[in-house]
C-alpha positions in Angstrom: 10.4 -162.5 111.9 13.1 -161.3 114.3 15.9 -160.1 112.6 18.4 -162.8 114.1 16.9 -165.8 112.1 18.8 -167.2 109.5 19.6 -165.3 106.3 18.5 -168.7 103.9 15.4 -169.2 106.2 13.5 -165.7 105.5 14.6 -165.8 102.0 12.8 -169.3 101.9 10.2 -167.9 103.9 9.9 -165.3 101.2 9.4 -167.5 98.5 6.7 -169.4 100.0 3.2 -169.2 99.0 1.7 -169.8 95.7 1.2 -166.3 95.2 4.4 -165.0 96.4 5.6 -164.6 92.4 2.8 -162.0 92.1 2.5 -159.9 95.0 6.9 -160.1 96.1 8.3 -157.1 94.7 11.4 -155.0 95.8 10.9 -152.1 94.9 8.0 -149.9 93.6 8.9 -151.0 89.8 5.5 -153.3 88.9 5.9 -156.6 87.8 9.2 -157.7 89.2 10.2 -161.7 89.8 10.3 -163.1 93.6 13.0 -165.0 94.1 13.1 -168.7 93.0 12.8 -171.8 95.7 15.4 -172.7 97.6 16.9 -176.6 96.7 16.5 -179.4 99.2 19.5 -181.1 99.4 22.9 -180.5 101.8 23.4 -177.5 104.2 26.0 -176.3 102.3 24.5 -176.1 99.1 21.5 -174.4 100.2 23.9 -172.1 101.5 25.4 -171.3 98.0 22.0 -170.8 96.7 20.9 -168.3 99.3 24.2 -166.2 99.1 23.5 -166.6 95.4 20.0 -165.3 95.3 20.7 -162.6 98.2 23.5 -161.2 95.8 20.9 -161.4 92.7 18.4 -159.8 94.8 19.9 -157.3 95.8 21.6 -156.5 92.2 18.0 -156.9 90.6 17.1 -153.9 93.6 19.4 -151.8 92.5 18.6 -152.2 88.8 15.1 -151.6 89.3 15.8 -148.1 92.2 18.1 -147.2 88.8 15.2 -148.1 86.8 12.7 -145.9 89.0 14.6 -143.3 88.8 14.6 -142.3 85.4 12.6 -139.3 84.4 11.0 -140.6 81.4 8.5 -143.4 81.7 9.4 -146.4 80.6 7.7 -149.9 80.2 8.3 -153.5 78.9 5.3 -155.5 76.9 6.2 -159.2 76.1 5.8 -160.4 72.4 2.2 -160.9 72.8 1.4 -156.8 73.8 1.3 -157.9 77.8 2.6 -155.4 80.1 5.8 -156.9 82.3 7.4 -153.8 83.6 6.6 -150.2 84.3 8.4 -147.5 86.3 7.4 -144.6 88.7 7.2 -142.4 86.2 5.5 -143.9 83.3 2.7 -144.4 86.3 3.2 -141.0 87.1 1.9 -140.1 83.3 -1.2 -142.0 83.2 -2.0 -141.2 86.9 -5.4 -141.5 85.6 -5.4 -145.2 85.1 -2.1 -146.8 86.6 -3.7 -148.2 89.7 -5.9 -150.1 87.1 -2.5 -151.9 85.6 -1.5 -155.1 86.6 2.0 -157.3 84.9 0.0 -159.6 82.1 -2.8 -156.9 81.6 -2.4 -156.9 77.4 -1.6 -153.3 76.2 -5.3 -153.3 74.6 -7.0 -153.9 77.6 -4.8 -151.0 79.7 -6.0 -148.5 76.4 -9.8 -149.6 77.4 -9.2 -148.8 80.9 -8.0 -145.5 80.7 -10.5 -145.1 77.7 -12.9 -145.6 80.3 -11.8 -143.3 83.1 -11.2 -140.5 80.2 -7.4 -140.6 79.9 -7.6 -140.0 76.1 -9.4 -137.2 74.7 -8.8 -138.0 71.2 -10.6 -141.7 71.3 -14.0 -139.4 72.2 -16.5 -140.3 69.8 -14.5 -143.2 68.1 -13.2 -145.6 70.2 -12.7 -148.6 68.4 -11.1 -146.7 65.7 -8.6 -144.8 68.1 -7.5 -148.3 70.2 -7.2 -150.1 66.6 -5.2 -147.2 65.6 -3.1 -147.0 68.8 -2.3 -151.0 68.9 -1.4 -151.1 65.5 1.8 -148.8 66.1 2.5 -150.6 68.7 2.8 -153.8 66.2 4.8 -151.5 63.5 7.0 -149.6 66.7 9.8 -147.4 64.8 7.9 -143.6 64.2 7.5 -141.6 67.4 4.0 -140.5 68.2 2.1 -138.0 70.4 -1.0 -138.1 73.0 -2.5 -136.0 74.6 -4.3 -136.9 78.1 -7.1 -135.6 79.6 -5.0 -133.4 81.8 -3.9 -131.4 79.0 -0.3 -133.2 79.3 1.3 -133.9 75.8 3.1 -136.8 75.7 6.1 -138.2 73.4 5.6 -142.1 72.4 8.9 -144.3 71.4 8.5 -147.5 71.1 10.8 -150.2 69.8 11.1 -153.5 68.9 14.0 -155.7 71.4 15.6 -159.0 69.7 13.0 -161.4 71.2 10.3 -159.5 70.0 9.5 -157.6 73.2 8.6 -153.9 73.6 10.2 -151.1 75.2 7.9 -148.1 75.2 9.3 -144.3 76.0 6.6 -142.0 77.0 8.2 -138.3 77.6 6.3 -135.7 79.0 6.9 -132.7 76.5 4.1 -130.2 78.1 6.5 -128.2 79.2 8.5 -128.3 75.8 5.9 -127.2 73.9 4.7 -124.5 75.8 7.8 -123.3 75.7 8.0 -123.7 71.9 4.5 -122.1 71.7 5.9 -119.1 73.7 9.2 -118.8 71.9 6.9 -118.8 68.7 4.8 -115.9 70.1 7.9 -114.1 70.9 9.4 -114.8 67.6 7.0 -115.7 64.7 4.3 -112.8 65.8 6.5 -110.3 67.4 6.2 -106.8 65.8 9.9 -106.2 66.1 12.2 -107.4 63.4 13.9 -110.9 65.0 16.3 -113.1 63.9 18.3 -116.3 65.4 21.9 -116.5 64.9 24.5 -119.3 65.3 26.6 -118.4 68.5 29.8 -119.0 67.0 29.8 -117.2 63.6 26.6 -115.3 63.3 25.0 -117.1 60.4 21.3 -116.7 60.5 19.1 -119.5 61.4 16.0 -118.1 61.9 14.1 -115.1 60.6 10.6 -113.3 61.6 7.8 -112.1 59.4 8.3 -108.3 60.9 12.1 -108.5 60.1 11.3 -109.8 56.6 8.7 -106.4 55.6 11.3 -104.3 57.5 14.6 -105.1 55.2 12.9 -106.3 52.5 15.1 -109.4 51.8 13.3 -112.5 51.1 12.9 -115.5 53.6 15.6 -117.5 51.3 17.5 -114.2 51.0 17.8 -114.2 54.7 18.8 -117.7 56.0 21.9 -117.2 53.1 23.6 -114.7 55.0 24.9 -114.1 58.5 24.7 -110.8 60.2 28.2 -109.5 59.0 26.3 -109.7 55.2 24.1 -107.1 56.4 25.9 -105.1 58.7 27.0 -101.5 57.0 30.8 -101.6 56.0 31.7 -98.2 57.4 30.0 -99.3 60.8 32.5 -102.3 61.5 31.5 -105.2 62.2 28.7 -106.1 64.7 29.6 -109.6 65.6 31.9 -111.7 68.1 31.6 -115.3 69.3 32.8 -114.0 72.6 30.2 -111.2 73.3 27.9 -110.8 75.9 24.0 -109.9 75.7 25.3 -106.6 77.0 27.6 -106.2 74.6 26.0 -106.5 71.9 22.9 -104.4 73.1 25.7 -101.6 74.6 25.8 -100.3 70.7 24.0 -99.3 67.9 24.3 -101.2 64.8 23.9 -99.6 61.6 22.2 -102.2 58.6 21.7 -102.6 55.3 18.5 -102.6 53.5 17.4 -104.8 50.8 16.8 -101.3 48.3 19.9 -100.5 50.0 19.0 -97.8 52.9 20.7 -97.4 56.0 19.2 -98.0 59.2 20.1 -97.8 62.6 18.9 -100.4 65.0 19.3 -100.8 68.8 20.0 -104.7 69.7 18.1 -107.2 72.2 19.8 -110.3 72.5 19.2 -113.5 74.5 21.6 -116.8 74.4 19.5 -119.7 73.8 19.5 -123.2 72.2 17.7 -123.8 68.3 17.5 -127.1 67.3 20.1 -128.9 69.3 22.9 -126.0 68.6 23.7 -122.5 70.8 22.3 -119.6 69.2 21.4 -116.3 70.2 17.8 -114.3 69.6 18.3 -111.1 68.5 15.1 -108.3 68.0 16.0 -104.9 66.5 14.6 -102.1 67.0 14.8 -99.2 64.2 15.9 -96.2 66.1 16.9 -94.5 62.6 14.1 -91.9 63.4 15.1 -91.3 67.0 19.0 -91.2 66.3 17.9 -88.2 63.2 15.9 -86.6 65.7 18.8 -86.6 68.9 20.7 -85.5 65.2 18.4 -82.7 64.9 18.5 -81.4 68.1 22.2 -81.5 68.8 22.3 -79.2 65.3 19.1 -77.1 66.8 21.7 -76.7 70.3 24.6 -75.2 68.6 22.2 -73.6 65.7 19.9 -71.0 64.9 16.5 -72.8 63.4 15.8 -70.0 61.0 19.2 -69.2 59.2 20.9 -72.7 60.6 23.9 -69.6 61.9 25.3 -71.1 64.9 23.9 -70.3 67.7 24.9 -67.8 70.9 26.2 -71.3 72.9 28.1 -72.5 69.8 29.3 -68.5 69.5 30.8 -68.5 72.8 32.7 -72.2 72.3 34.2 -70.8 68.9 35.7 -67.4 70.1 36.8 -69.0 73.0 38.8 -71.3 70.3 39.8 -68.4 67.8 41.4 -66.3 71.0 42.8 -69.2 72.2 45.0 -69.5 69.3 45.0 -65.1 68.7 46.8 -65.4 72.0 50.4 -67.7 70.6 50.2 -65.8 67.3 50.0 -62.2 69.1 47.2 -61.5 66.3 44.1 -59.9 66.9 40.2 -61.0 67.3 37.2 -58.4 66.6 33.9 -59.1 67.4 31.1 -57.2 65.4 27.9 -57.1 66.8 25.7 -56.8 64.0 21.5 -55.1 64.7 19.2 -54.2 61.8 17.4 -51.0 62.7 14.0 -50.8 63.0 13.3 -54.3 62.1 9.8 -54.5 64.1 8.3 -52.1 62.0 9.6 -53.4 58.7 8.3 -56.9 59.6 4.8 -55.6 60.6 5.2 -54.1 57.4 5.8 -57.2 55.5 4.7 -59.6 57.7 6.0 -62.1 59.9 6.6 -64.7 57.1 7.9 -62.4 55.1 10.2 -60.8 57.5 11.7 -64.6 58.2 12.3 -64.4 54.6 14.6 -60.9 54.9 16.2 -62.4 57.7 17.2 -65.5 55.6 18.3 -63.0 52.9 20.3 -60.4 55.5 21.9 -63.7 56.9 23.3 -64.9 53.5 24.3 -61.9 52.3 26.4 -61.5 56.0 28.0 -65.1 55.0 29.0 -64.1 50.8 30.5 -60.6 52.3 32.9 -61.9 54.7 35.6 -64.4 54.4 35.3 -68.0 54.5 37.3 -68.2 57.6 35.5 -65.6 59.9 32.5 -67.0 61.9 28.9 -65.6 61.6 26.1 -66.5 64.1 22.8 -65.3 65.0 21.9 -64.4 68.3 18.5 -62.9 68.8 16.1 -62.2 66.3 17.7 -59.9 64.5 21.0 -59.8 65.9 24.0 -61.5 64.2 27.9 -61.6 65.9 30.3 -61.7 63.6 34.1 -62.9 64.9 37.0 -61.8 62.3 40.5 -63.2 63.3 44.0 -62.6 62.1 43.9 -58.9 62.0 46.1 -56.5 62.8 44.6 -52.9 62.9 41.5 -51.5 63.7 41.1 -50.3 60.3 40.9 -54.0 59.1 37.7 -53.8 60.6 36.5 -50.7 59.7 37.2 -52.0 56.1 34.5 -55.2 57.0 32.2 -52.8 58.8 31.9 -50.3 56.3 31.4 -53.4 53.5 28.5 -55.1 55.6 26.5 -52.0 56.3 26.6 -51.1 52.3 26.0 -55.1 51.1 23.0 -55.3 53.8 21.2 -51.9 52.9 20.8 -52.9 49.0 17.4 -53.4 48.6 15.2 -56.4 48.9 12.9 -58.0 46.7 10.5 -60.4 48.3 7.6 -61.9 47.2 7.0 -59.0 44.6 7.3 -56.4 47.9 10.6 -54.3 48.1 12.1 -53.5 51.3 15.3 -51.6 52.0 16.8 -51.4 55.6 20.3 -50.3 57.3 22.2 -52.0 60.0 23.9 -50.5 63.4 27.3 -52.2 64.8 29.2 -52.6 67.8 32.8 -53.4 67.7 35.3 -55.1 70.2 38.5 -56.2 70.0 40.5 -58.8 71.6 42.6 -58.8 73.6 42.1 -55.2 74.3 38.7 -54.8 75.0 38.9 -58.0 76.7 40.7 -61.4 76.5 37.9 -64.1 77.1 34.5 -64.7 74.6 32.4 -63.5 77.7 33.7 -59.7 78.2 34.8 -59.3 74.6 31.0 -60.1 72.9 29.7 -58.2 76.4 31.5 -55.2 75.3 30.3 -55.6 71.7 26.9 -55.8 72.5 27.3 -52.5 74.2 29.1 -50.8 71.5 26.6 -51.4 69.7 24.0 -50.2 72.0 25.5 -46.9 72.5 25.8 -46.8 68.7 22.0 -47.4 68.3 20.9 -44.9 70.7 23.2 -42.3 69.4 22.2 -42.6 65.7 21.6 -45.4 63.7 23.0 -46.8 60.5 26.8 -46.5 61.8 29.4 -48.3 63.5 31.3 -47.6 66.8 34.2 -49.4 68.3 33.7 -50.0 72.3 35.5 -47.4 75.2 36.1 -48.1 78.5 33.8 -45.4 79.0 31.1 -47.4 78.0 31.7 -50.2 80.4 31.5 -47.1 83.4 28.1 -46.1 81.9 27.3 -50.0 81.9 28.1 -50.4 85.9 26.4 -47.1 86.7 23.3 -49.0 84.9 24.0 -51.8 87.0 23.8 -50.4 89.8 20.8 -48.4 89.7 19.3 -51.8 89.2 20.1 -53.1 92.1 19.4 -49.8 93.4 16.1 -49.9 92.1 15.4 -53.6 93.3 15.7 -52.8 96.5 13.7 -49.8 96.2 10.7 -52.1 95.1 11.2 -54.6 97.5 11.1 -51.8 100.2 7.8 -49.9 98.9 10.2 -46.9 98.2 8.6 -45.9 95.1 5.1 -44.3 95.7 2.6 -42.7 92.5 2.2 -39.0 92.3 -1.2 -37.5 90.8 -1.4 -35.5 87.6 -5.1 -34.2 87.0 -6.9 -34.5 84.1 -9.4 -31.7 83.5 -12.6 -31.5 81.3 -11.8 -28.8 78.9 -15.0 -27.4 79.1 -16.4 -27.6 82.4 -12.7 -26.9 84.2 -13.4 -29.1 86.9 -10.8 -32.0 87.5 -12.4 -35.6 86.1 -9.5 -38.0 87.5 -5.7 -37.9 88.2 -3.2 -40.2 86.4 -1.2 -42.3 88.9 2.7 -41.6 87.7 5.5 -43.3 89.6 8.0 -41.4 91.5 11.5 -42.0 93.3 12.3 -40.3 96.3 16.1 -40.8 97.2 18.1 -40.0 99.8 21.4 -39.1 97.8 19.5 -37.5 94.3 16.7 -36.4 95.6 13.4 -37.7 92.7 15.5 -40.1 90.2 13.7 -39.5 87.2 11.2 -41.8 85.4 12.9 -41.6 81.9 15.7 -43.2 83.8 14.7 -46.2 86.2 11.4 -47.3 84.0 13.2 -48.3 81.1 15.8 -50.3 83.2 12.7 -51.8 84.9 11.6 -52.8 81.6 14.9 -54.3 80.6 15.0 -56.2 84.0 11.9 -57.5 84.4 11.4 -55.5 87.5 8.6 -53.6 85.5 5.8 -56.2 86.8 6.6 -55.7 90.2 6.6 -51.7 90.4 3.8 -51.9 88.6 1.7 -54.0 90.7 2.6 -51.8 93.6 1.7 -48.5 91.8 -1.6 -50.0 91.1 -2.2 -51.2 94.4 -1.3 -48.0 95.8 -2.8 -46.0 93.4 -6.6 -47.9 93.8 -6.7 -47.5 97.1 -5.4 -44.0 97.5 -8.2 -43.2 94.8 -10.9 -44.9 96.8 -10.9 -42.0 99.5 -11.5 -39.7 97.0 -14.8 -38.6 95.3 -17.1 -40.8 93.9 -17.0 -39.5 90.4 -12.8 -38.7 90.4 -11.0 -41.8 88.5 -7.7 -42.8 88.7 -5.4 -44.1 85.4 -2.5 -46.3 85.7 -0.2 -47.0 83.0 0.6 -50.8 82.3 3.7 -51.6 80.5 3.8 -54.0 78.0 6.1 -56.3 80.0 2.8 -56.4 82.6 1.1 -58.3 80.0 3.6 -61.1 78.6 4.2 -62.1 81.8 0.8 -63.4 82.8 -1.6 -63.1 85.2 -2.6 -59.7 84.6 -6.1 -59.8 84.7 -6.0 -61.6 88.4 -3.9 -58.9 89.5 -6.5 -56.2 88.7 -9.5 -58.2 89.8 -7.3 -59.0 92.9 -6.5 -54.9 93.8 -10.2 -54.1 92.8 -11.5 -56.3 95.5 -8.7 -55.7 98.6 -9.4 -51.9 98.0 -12.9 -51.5 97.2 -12.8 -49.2 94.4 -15.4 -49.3 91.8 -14.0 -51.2 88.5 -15.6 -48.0 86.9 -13.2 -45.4 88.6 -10.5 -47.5 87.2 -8.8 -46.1 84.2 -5.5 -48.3 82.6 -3.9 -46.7 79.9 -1.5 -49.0 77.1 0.7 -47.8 74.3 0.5 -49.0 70.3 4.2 -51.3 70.8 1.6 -53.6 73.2 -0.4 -54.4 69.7 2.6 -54.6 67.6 2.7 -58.2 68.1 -1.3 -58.3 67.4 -1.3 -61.0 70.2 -4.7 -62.9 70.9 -3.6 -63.1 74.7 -3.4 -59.7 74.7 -6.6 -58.3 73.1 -8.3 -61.3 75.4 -7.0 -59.8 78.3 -7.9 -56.2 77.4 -11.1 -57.1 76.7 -11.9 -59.4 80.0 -10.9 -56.4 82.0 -13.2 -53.7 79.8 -15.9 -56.6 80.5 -14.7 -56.2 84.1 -15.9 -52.2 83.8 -12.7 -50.8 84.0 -11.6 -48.5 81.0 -9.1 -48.4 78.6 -6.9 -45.9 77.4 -4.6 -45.6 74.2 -1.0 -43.4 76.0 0.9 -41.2 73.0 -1.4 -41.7 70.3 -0.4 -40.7 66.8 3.2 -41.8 67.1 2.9 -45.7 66.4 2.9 -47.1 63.5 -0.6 -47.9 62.2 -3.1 -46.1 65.3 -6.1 -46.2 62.9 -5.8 -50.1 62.4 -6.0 -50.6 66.4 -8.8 -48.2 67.0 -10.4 -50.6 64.9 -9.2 -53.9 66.3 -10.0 -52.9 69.7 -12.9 -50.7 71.6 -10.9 -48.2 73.4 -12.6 -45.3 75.9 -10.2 -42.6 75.6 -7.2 -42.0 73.2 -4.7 -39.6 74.6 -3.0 -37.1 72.0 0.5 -37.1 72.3 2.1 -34.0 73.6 4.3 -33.4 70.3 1.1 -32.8 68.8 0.5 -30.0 71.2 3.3 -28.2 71.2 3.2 -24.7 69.6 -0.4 -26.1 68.6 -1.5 -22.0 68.2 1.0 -21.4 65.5 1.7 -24.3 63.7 -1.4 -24.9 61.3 -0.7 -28.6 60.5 -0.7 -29.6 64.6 -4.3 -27.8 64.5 -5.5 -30.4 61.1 -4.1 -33.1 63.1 -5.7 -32.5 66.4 -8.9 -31.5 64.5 -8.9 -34.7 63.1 -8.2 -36.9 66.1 -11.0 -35.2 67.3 -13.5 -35.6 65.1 -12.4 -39.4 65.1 -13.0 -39.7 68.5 -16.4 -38.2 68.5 -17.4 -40.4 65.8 -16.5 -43.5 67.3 -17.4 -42.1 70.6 -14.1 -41.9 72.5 -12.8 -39.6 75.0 -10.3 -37.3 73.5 -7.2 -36.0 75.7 -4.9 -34.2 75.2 -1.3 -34.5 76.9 1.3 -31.8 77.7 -0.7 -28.6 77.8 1.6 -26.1 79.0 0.0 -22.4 77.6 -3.3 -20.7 77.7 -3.2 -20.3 73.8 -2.8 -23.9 73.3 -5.5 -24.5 76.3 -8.1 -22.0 74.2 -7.0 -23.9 70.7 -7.7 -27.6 72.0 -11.2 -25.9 73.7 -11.8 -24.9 70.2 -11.3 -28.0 68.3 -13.9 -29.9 70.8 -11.1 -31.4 72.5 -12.8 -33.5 75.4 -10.1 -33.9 78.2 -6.3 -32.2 78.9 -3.5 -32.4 81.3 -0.5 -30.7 81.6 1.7 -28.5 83.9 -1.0 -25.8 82.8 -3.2 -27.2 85.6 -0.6 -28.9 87.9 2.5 -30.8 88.0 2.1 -34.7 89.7 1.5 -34.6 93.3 1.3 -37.0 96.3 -1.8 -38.0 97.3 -2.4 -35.7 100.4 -2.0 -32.4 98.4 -4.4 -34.2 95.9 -7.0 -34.7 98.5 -6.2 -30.9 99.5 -6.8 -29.7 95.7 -9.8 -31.9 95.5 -11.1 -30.1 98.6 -10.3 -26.7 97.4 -12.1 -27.7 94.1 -15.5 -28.5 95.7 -15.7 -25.5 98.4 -14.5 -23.0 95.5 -17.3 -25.0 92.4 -14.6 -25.0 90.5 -11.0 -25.8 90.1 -9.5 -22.0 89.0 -6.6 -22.7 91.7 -5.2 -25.3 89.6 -5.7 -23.6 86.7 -3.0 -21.1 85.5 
């Protein structure tokens, strides 16, 4: 119809046709009136009429696009059940059958159709019973309902009664509800973390989980009666605030109270949501009472000693750093006392390591009863104490404390039924004198007391500058000494080792020497130890045995080489791999391969150790016990570990012709060699009487400036020369 024609004459045109009532609609809603006839009468009047019904069209349109748009789905049965209107989305709902639905279609016959096509799961298997069921709520509308479709869509029924007995039905989709109900019940109900639900604006508990109810032990009814002030602690303040955030609330720890009372500290989740129509907020707790004890324990383990629970070295330094703070406005003075019990290693292999702990627990408090309640006491090392004394005046203060610590610690002990009595060494510094900050003063202790302990033990000695020179001269000959390593400086020296009663040299012991320009040789009794201290032990001695193997593998086939390992050598690892390693890149013979230990490497009685010995004996190589005799139990590691050779120490040899009880001694190492099969040397032999005496107590094996002082490797290649032209070695025999 072109668009130009007359407004009244497509209306009529509209309303034409005796089907024009069903099939007219404006709009997608199903079921809507056409418009009614136009009048025949005057021009004017059908004029009125068509303005009329063009207005009520177009308000009906709009009613029914309004209508359409709702997101529920809505429909309109007449008094007898038939269906008049429908929207988009109540089609939308029961996609499954809507094309079926036409306006006067009763509500029983759209049930049958979608019953048909499946739409309703629940009517399976009893049909009838189901539509009977379903029609006769729709007669008695006031009680929602639910149905579920065949799409697994839940849907919400309303239905209610108008004033002329028609229907209006509301059908919700709630899918989407419920899953998130079933979710929010899986997060909730089930959740192994304690949870509750509070009212946003004071805190009062709405909601509680199963896991929350075993953790405080409050009932259910309990619960719901209180809000979260009730069971916050008093001393913690109070947890809650209308106007917090999630992060708020989660940026602290709460500390609760238990039904039986306990404290507990919880870390807080929260989440703002809605619960039953009103804000709220889900909470979970987690108990970090465990974790916040532990972070407790270590912060005490930081700052204390785990044994005596002294404080520590770091808490040491903080508090003299506090004590001479103050000493320094009152003019007073600070001493520091370093405090060392002598001999302790061989008085806790004595008792044991348990048992030792137990003395030190006993030393430690009877430190703490001696001095006053305002000096400080830590422990520092393992058994090492500092003690700081402040407002003091004179020296002789401290000399007073001193002398009454070294007499309270050397009373004797009773533990566990064994008895025990030891003495104590200390170093003394005093602020600001021997030095103003906690660094240089407990620096200048510890060497006070290190002096004091290799001068004589049992005693007390205040620091002097002079021991701070001695300290830098140490100082530097490490660094001295480091450099020497890193620059293959140091280089072994042979000592021979003779069979006593053949004379003819059996192997050389490797010993480490230190040319330097300035000094000439620096002795060995002074760079090993401080190689030892340093750490720079493990280094000179892989270097000596490198050198040392493969100087020894262009010499005679039946000559042998011993190296001495230092304990150090051994705690720090990898020993074994270093021995297999030189072996291998020098090509001597694990059987020309001698390594000789002291008794202090046992001490400890160290499975790592003994495993490591033993994998190198398995290895061939052999293993000598250096300075036997002078340990503390040598009979108890003869029999804790298959060595080849023990070597008698030379203070067993000395003056061996005249001194009757060196002869028993020897005689009986001896004879304890040969019955356990060991190889028997002695060290130090410096006189032919002493020579003739070991001879005559069977002594297998010497050494000694008798036969030759140690000597680089090209005059031992000279001597070994000498040796086989001559048949025997009477030039290096005095």
């Amino acid at each position: 119809m072109p668009p130009d024609q007359p407004i009244k004459k497509r209306l009529a045109s509209v309303s034409r046709g005796p089907r024009a009532r069903d099939t007219q609609r404006p709009g997608p809603v199903a079921g809507l009136s056409a418009l009614p006839q136009l009048p025949e009468g005057c021009e004017a009047c059908q004029d009125a009429h068509v303005v009329a019904a063009q207005n009520a069209y177009l308000s009906c349109a709009r009613l029914h696009e309004a209508f359409d748009m709702l997101p529920e789905g809505l429909v309109l049965l007449d008094s007898e059940g038939r269906h008049v209107l429908w929207n988009k989305s109540y089609a939308e709902i029961y996609s499954g059958s809507a094309d079926l639905l036409q306006p006067g279609m009763t509500f029983e016959e759209a049930l049958r159709a979608g019953v048909a096509r499946g739409e309703y799961p629940e009517a399976a298997g009893r049909v009838e019973e189901w539509i009977g069921d379903r029609v006769a709520r729709l007669r008695h509308p006031g009680e929602q309902h639910e149905l579920s479709l065949a799409n697994g869509h839940r849907i919400l029924v309303d239905e209610r009664v108008t004033s002329e007995n028609s229907v209006v039905g509301l059908h919700v989709d709630i899918t989407g509800l419920m899953h998130r109900e079933k979710s929010f019940r899986l997060l909730f109900d089930d959740n192994p973390l304690p949870m509750f639900v509070c009212a946003a604006d004071d805190g009062r508990i709405v909601a509680i989980n199963d896991a929350a109810l075993a953790h405080y032990g409050y009932s259910r009814e309990d619960f719901l009666a209180k809000t979260l002030g009730d069971i916050q602690s008093p001393a913690a303040g109070m947890p809650w605030s209308a106007g917090q955030t999630d992060e708020e609330r989660a940026a602290r720890t709460w500390r609760h109270v238990k039904a039986d009372g306990g404290l507990i500290d919880v870390a807080v989740y929260s989440r703002e949501m809605p619960y039953e129509g009103r804000p709220a907020v889900m909470l979970a707790m987690v108990d970090i009472t465990e974790r916040k004890e532990a972070e407790a324990r270590a912060a005490f383990l930081a700052q204390h000693d785990p044994l005596t629970g002294l404080p520590n070295r770091a808490s040491l330094r903080q508090r003299a750093e506090d004590i001479l703070a103050v000493t320094r406005r009152s003019g007073q003075k600070v001493a520091a006392l370093c405090i060392d019990i002598d001999d302790f290693q061989a008085v806790n292999d004595t008792l044991g390591p348990s048992l030792g702990d137990e003395l030190l627990l006993a030393v430690a408090e009877r430190l703490r009863t001696t001095m006053r309640e305002e000096d400080f006491l830590a422990r520092i090392g393992g058994d090492e104490f500092i003690a700081l004394q402040a407002g003091i005046d004179r020296p002789e203060q401290v000399a007073i404390l001193a002398k009454r610590l070294m007499s309270r610690i050397s009373e004797p002990y009773r533990i566990d039924g064994k008895s025990a009595v030891i003495s104590v060494s200390i170093g003394i510094a005093m602020a600001p004198g021997d030095g103003n900050s906690a660094d240089v003063l407990l620096k200048n202790a510890e060497m006070a007391l290190t002096l004091t302990k290799n001068n004589g033990r049992g005693m007390f000695r205040f620091f002097e500058p002079a021991m701070d020179a001695r300290a830098q001269l140490r100082r530097r000959l490490e660094m001295k000494l480091r450099a020497a390593i890193d620059d293959s400086v140091l280089e072994p020296h042979y000592q021979p080792l003779v069979d006593l009663r053949s004379g003819r040299i059996t192997g050389f012991e490797a010993l480490a020497r230190w040319p330097d320009a300035e000094r000439g040789f620096i002795p060995p009794s002074e760079f090993i130890p401080v190689a030892e201290d340093t750490g720079l032990i493990s280094a000179l001695g892989v270097k000596i045995l490198r050198r040392a193997c493969l100087d020894a593998a262009g010499w005679p086939d039946h000559v042998n080489v011993a190296v001495n390992l230092s304990p150090v050598q051994f705690s720090s690892g990898g020993l074994f791999a270093v021995v297999l390693e030189t072996l291998r890149d020098t090509g001597l013979p694990a059987r020309r391969l001698q390594l000789e230990i002291t008794e202090t490497l046992l001490l400890e009685k160290s499975e790592q150790v003994v495993a490591t010995l033993h994998a190198l004996r398995a290895l061939g190589v052999s293993i000598c016990m250096d300075d036997f005799g002078t340990g503390y139990s040598s009979l108890s590691y003869l029999r804790s570990f298959p060595f080849d050779k023990i070597k008698i120490d030379r203070s067993f040899v000395q003056d061996l012709d005249s001194n009757p009880d060196a002869q028993a001694i020897i005689r009986a190492i001896v004879s304890l060699g040969g019955g356990l099969g060991i190889t028997v040397t002695a060290e130090g032999i410096e006189t032919q009487a002493e020579l003739k005496r070991l001879r005559l107590e069977g002594c297998h094996e010497g050494q000694g400036f008798l036969f030759s002082r140690a000597l680089p490797n090209a005059d031992i290649v000279s001597l070994l020369c000498a040796q086989q032209s001559a048949g025997a070695p009477r030039s290096a025999v005095a």
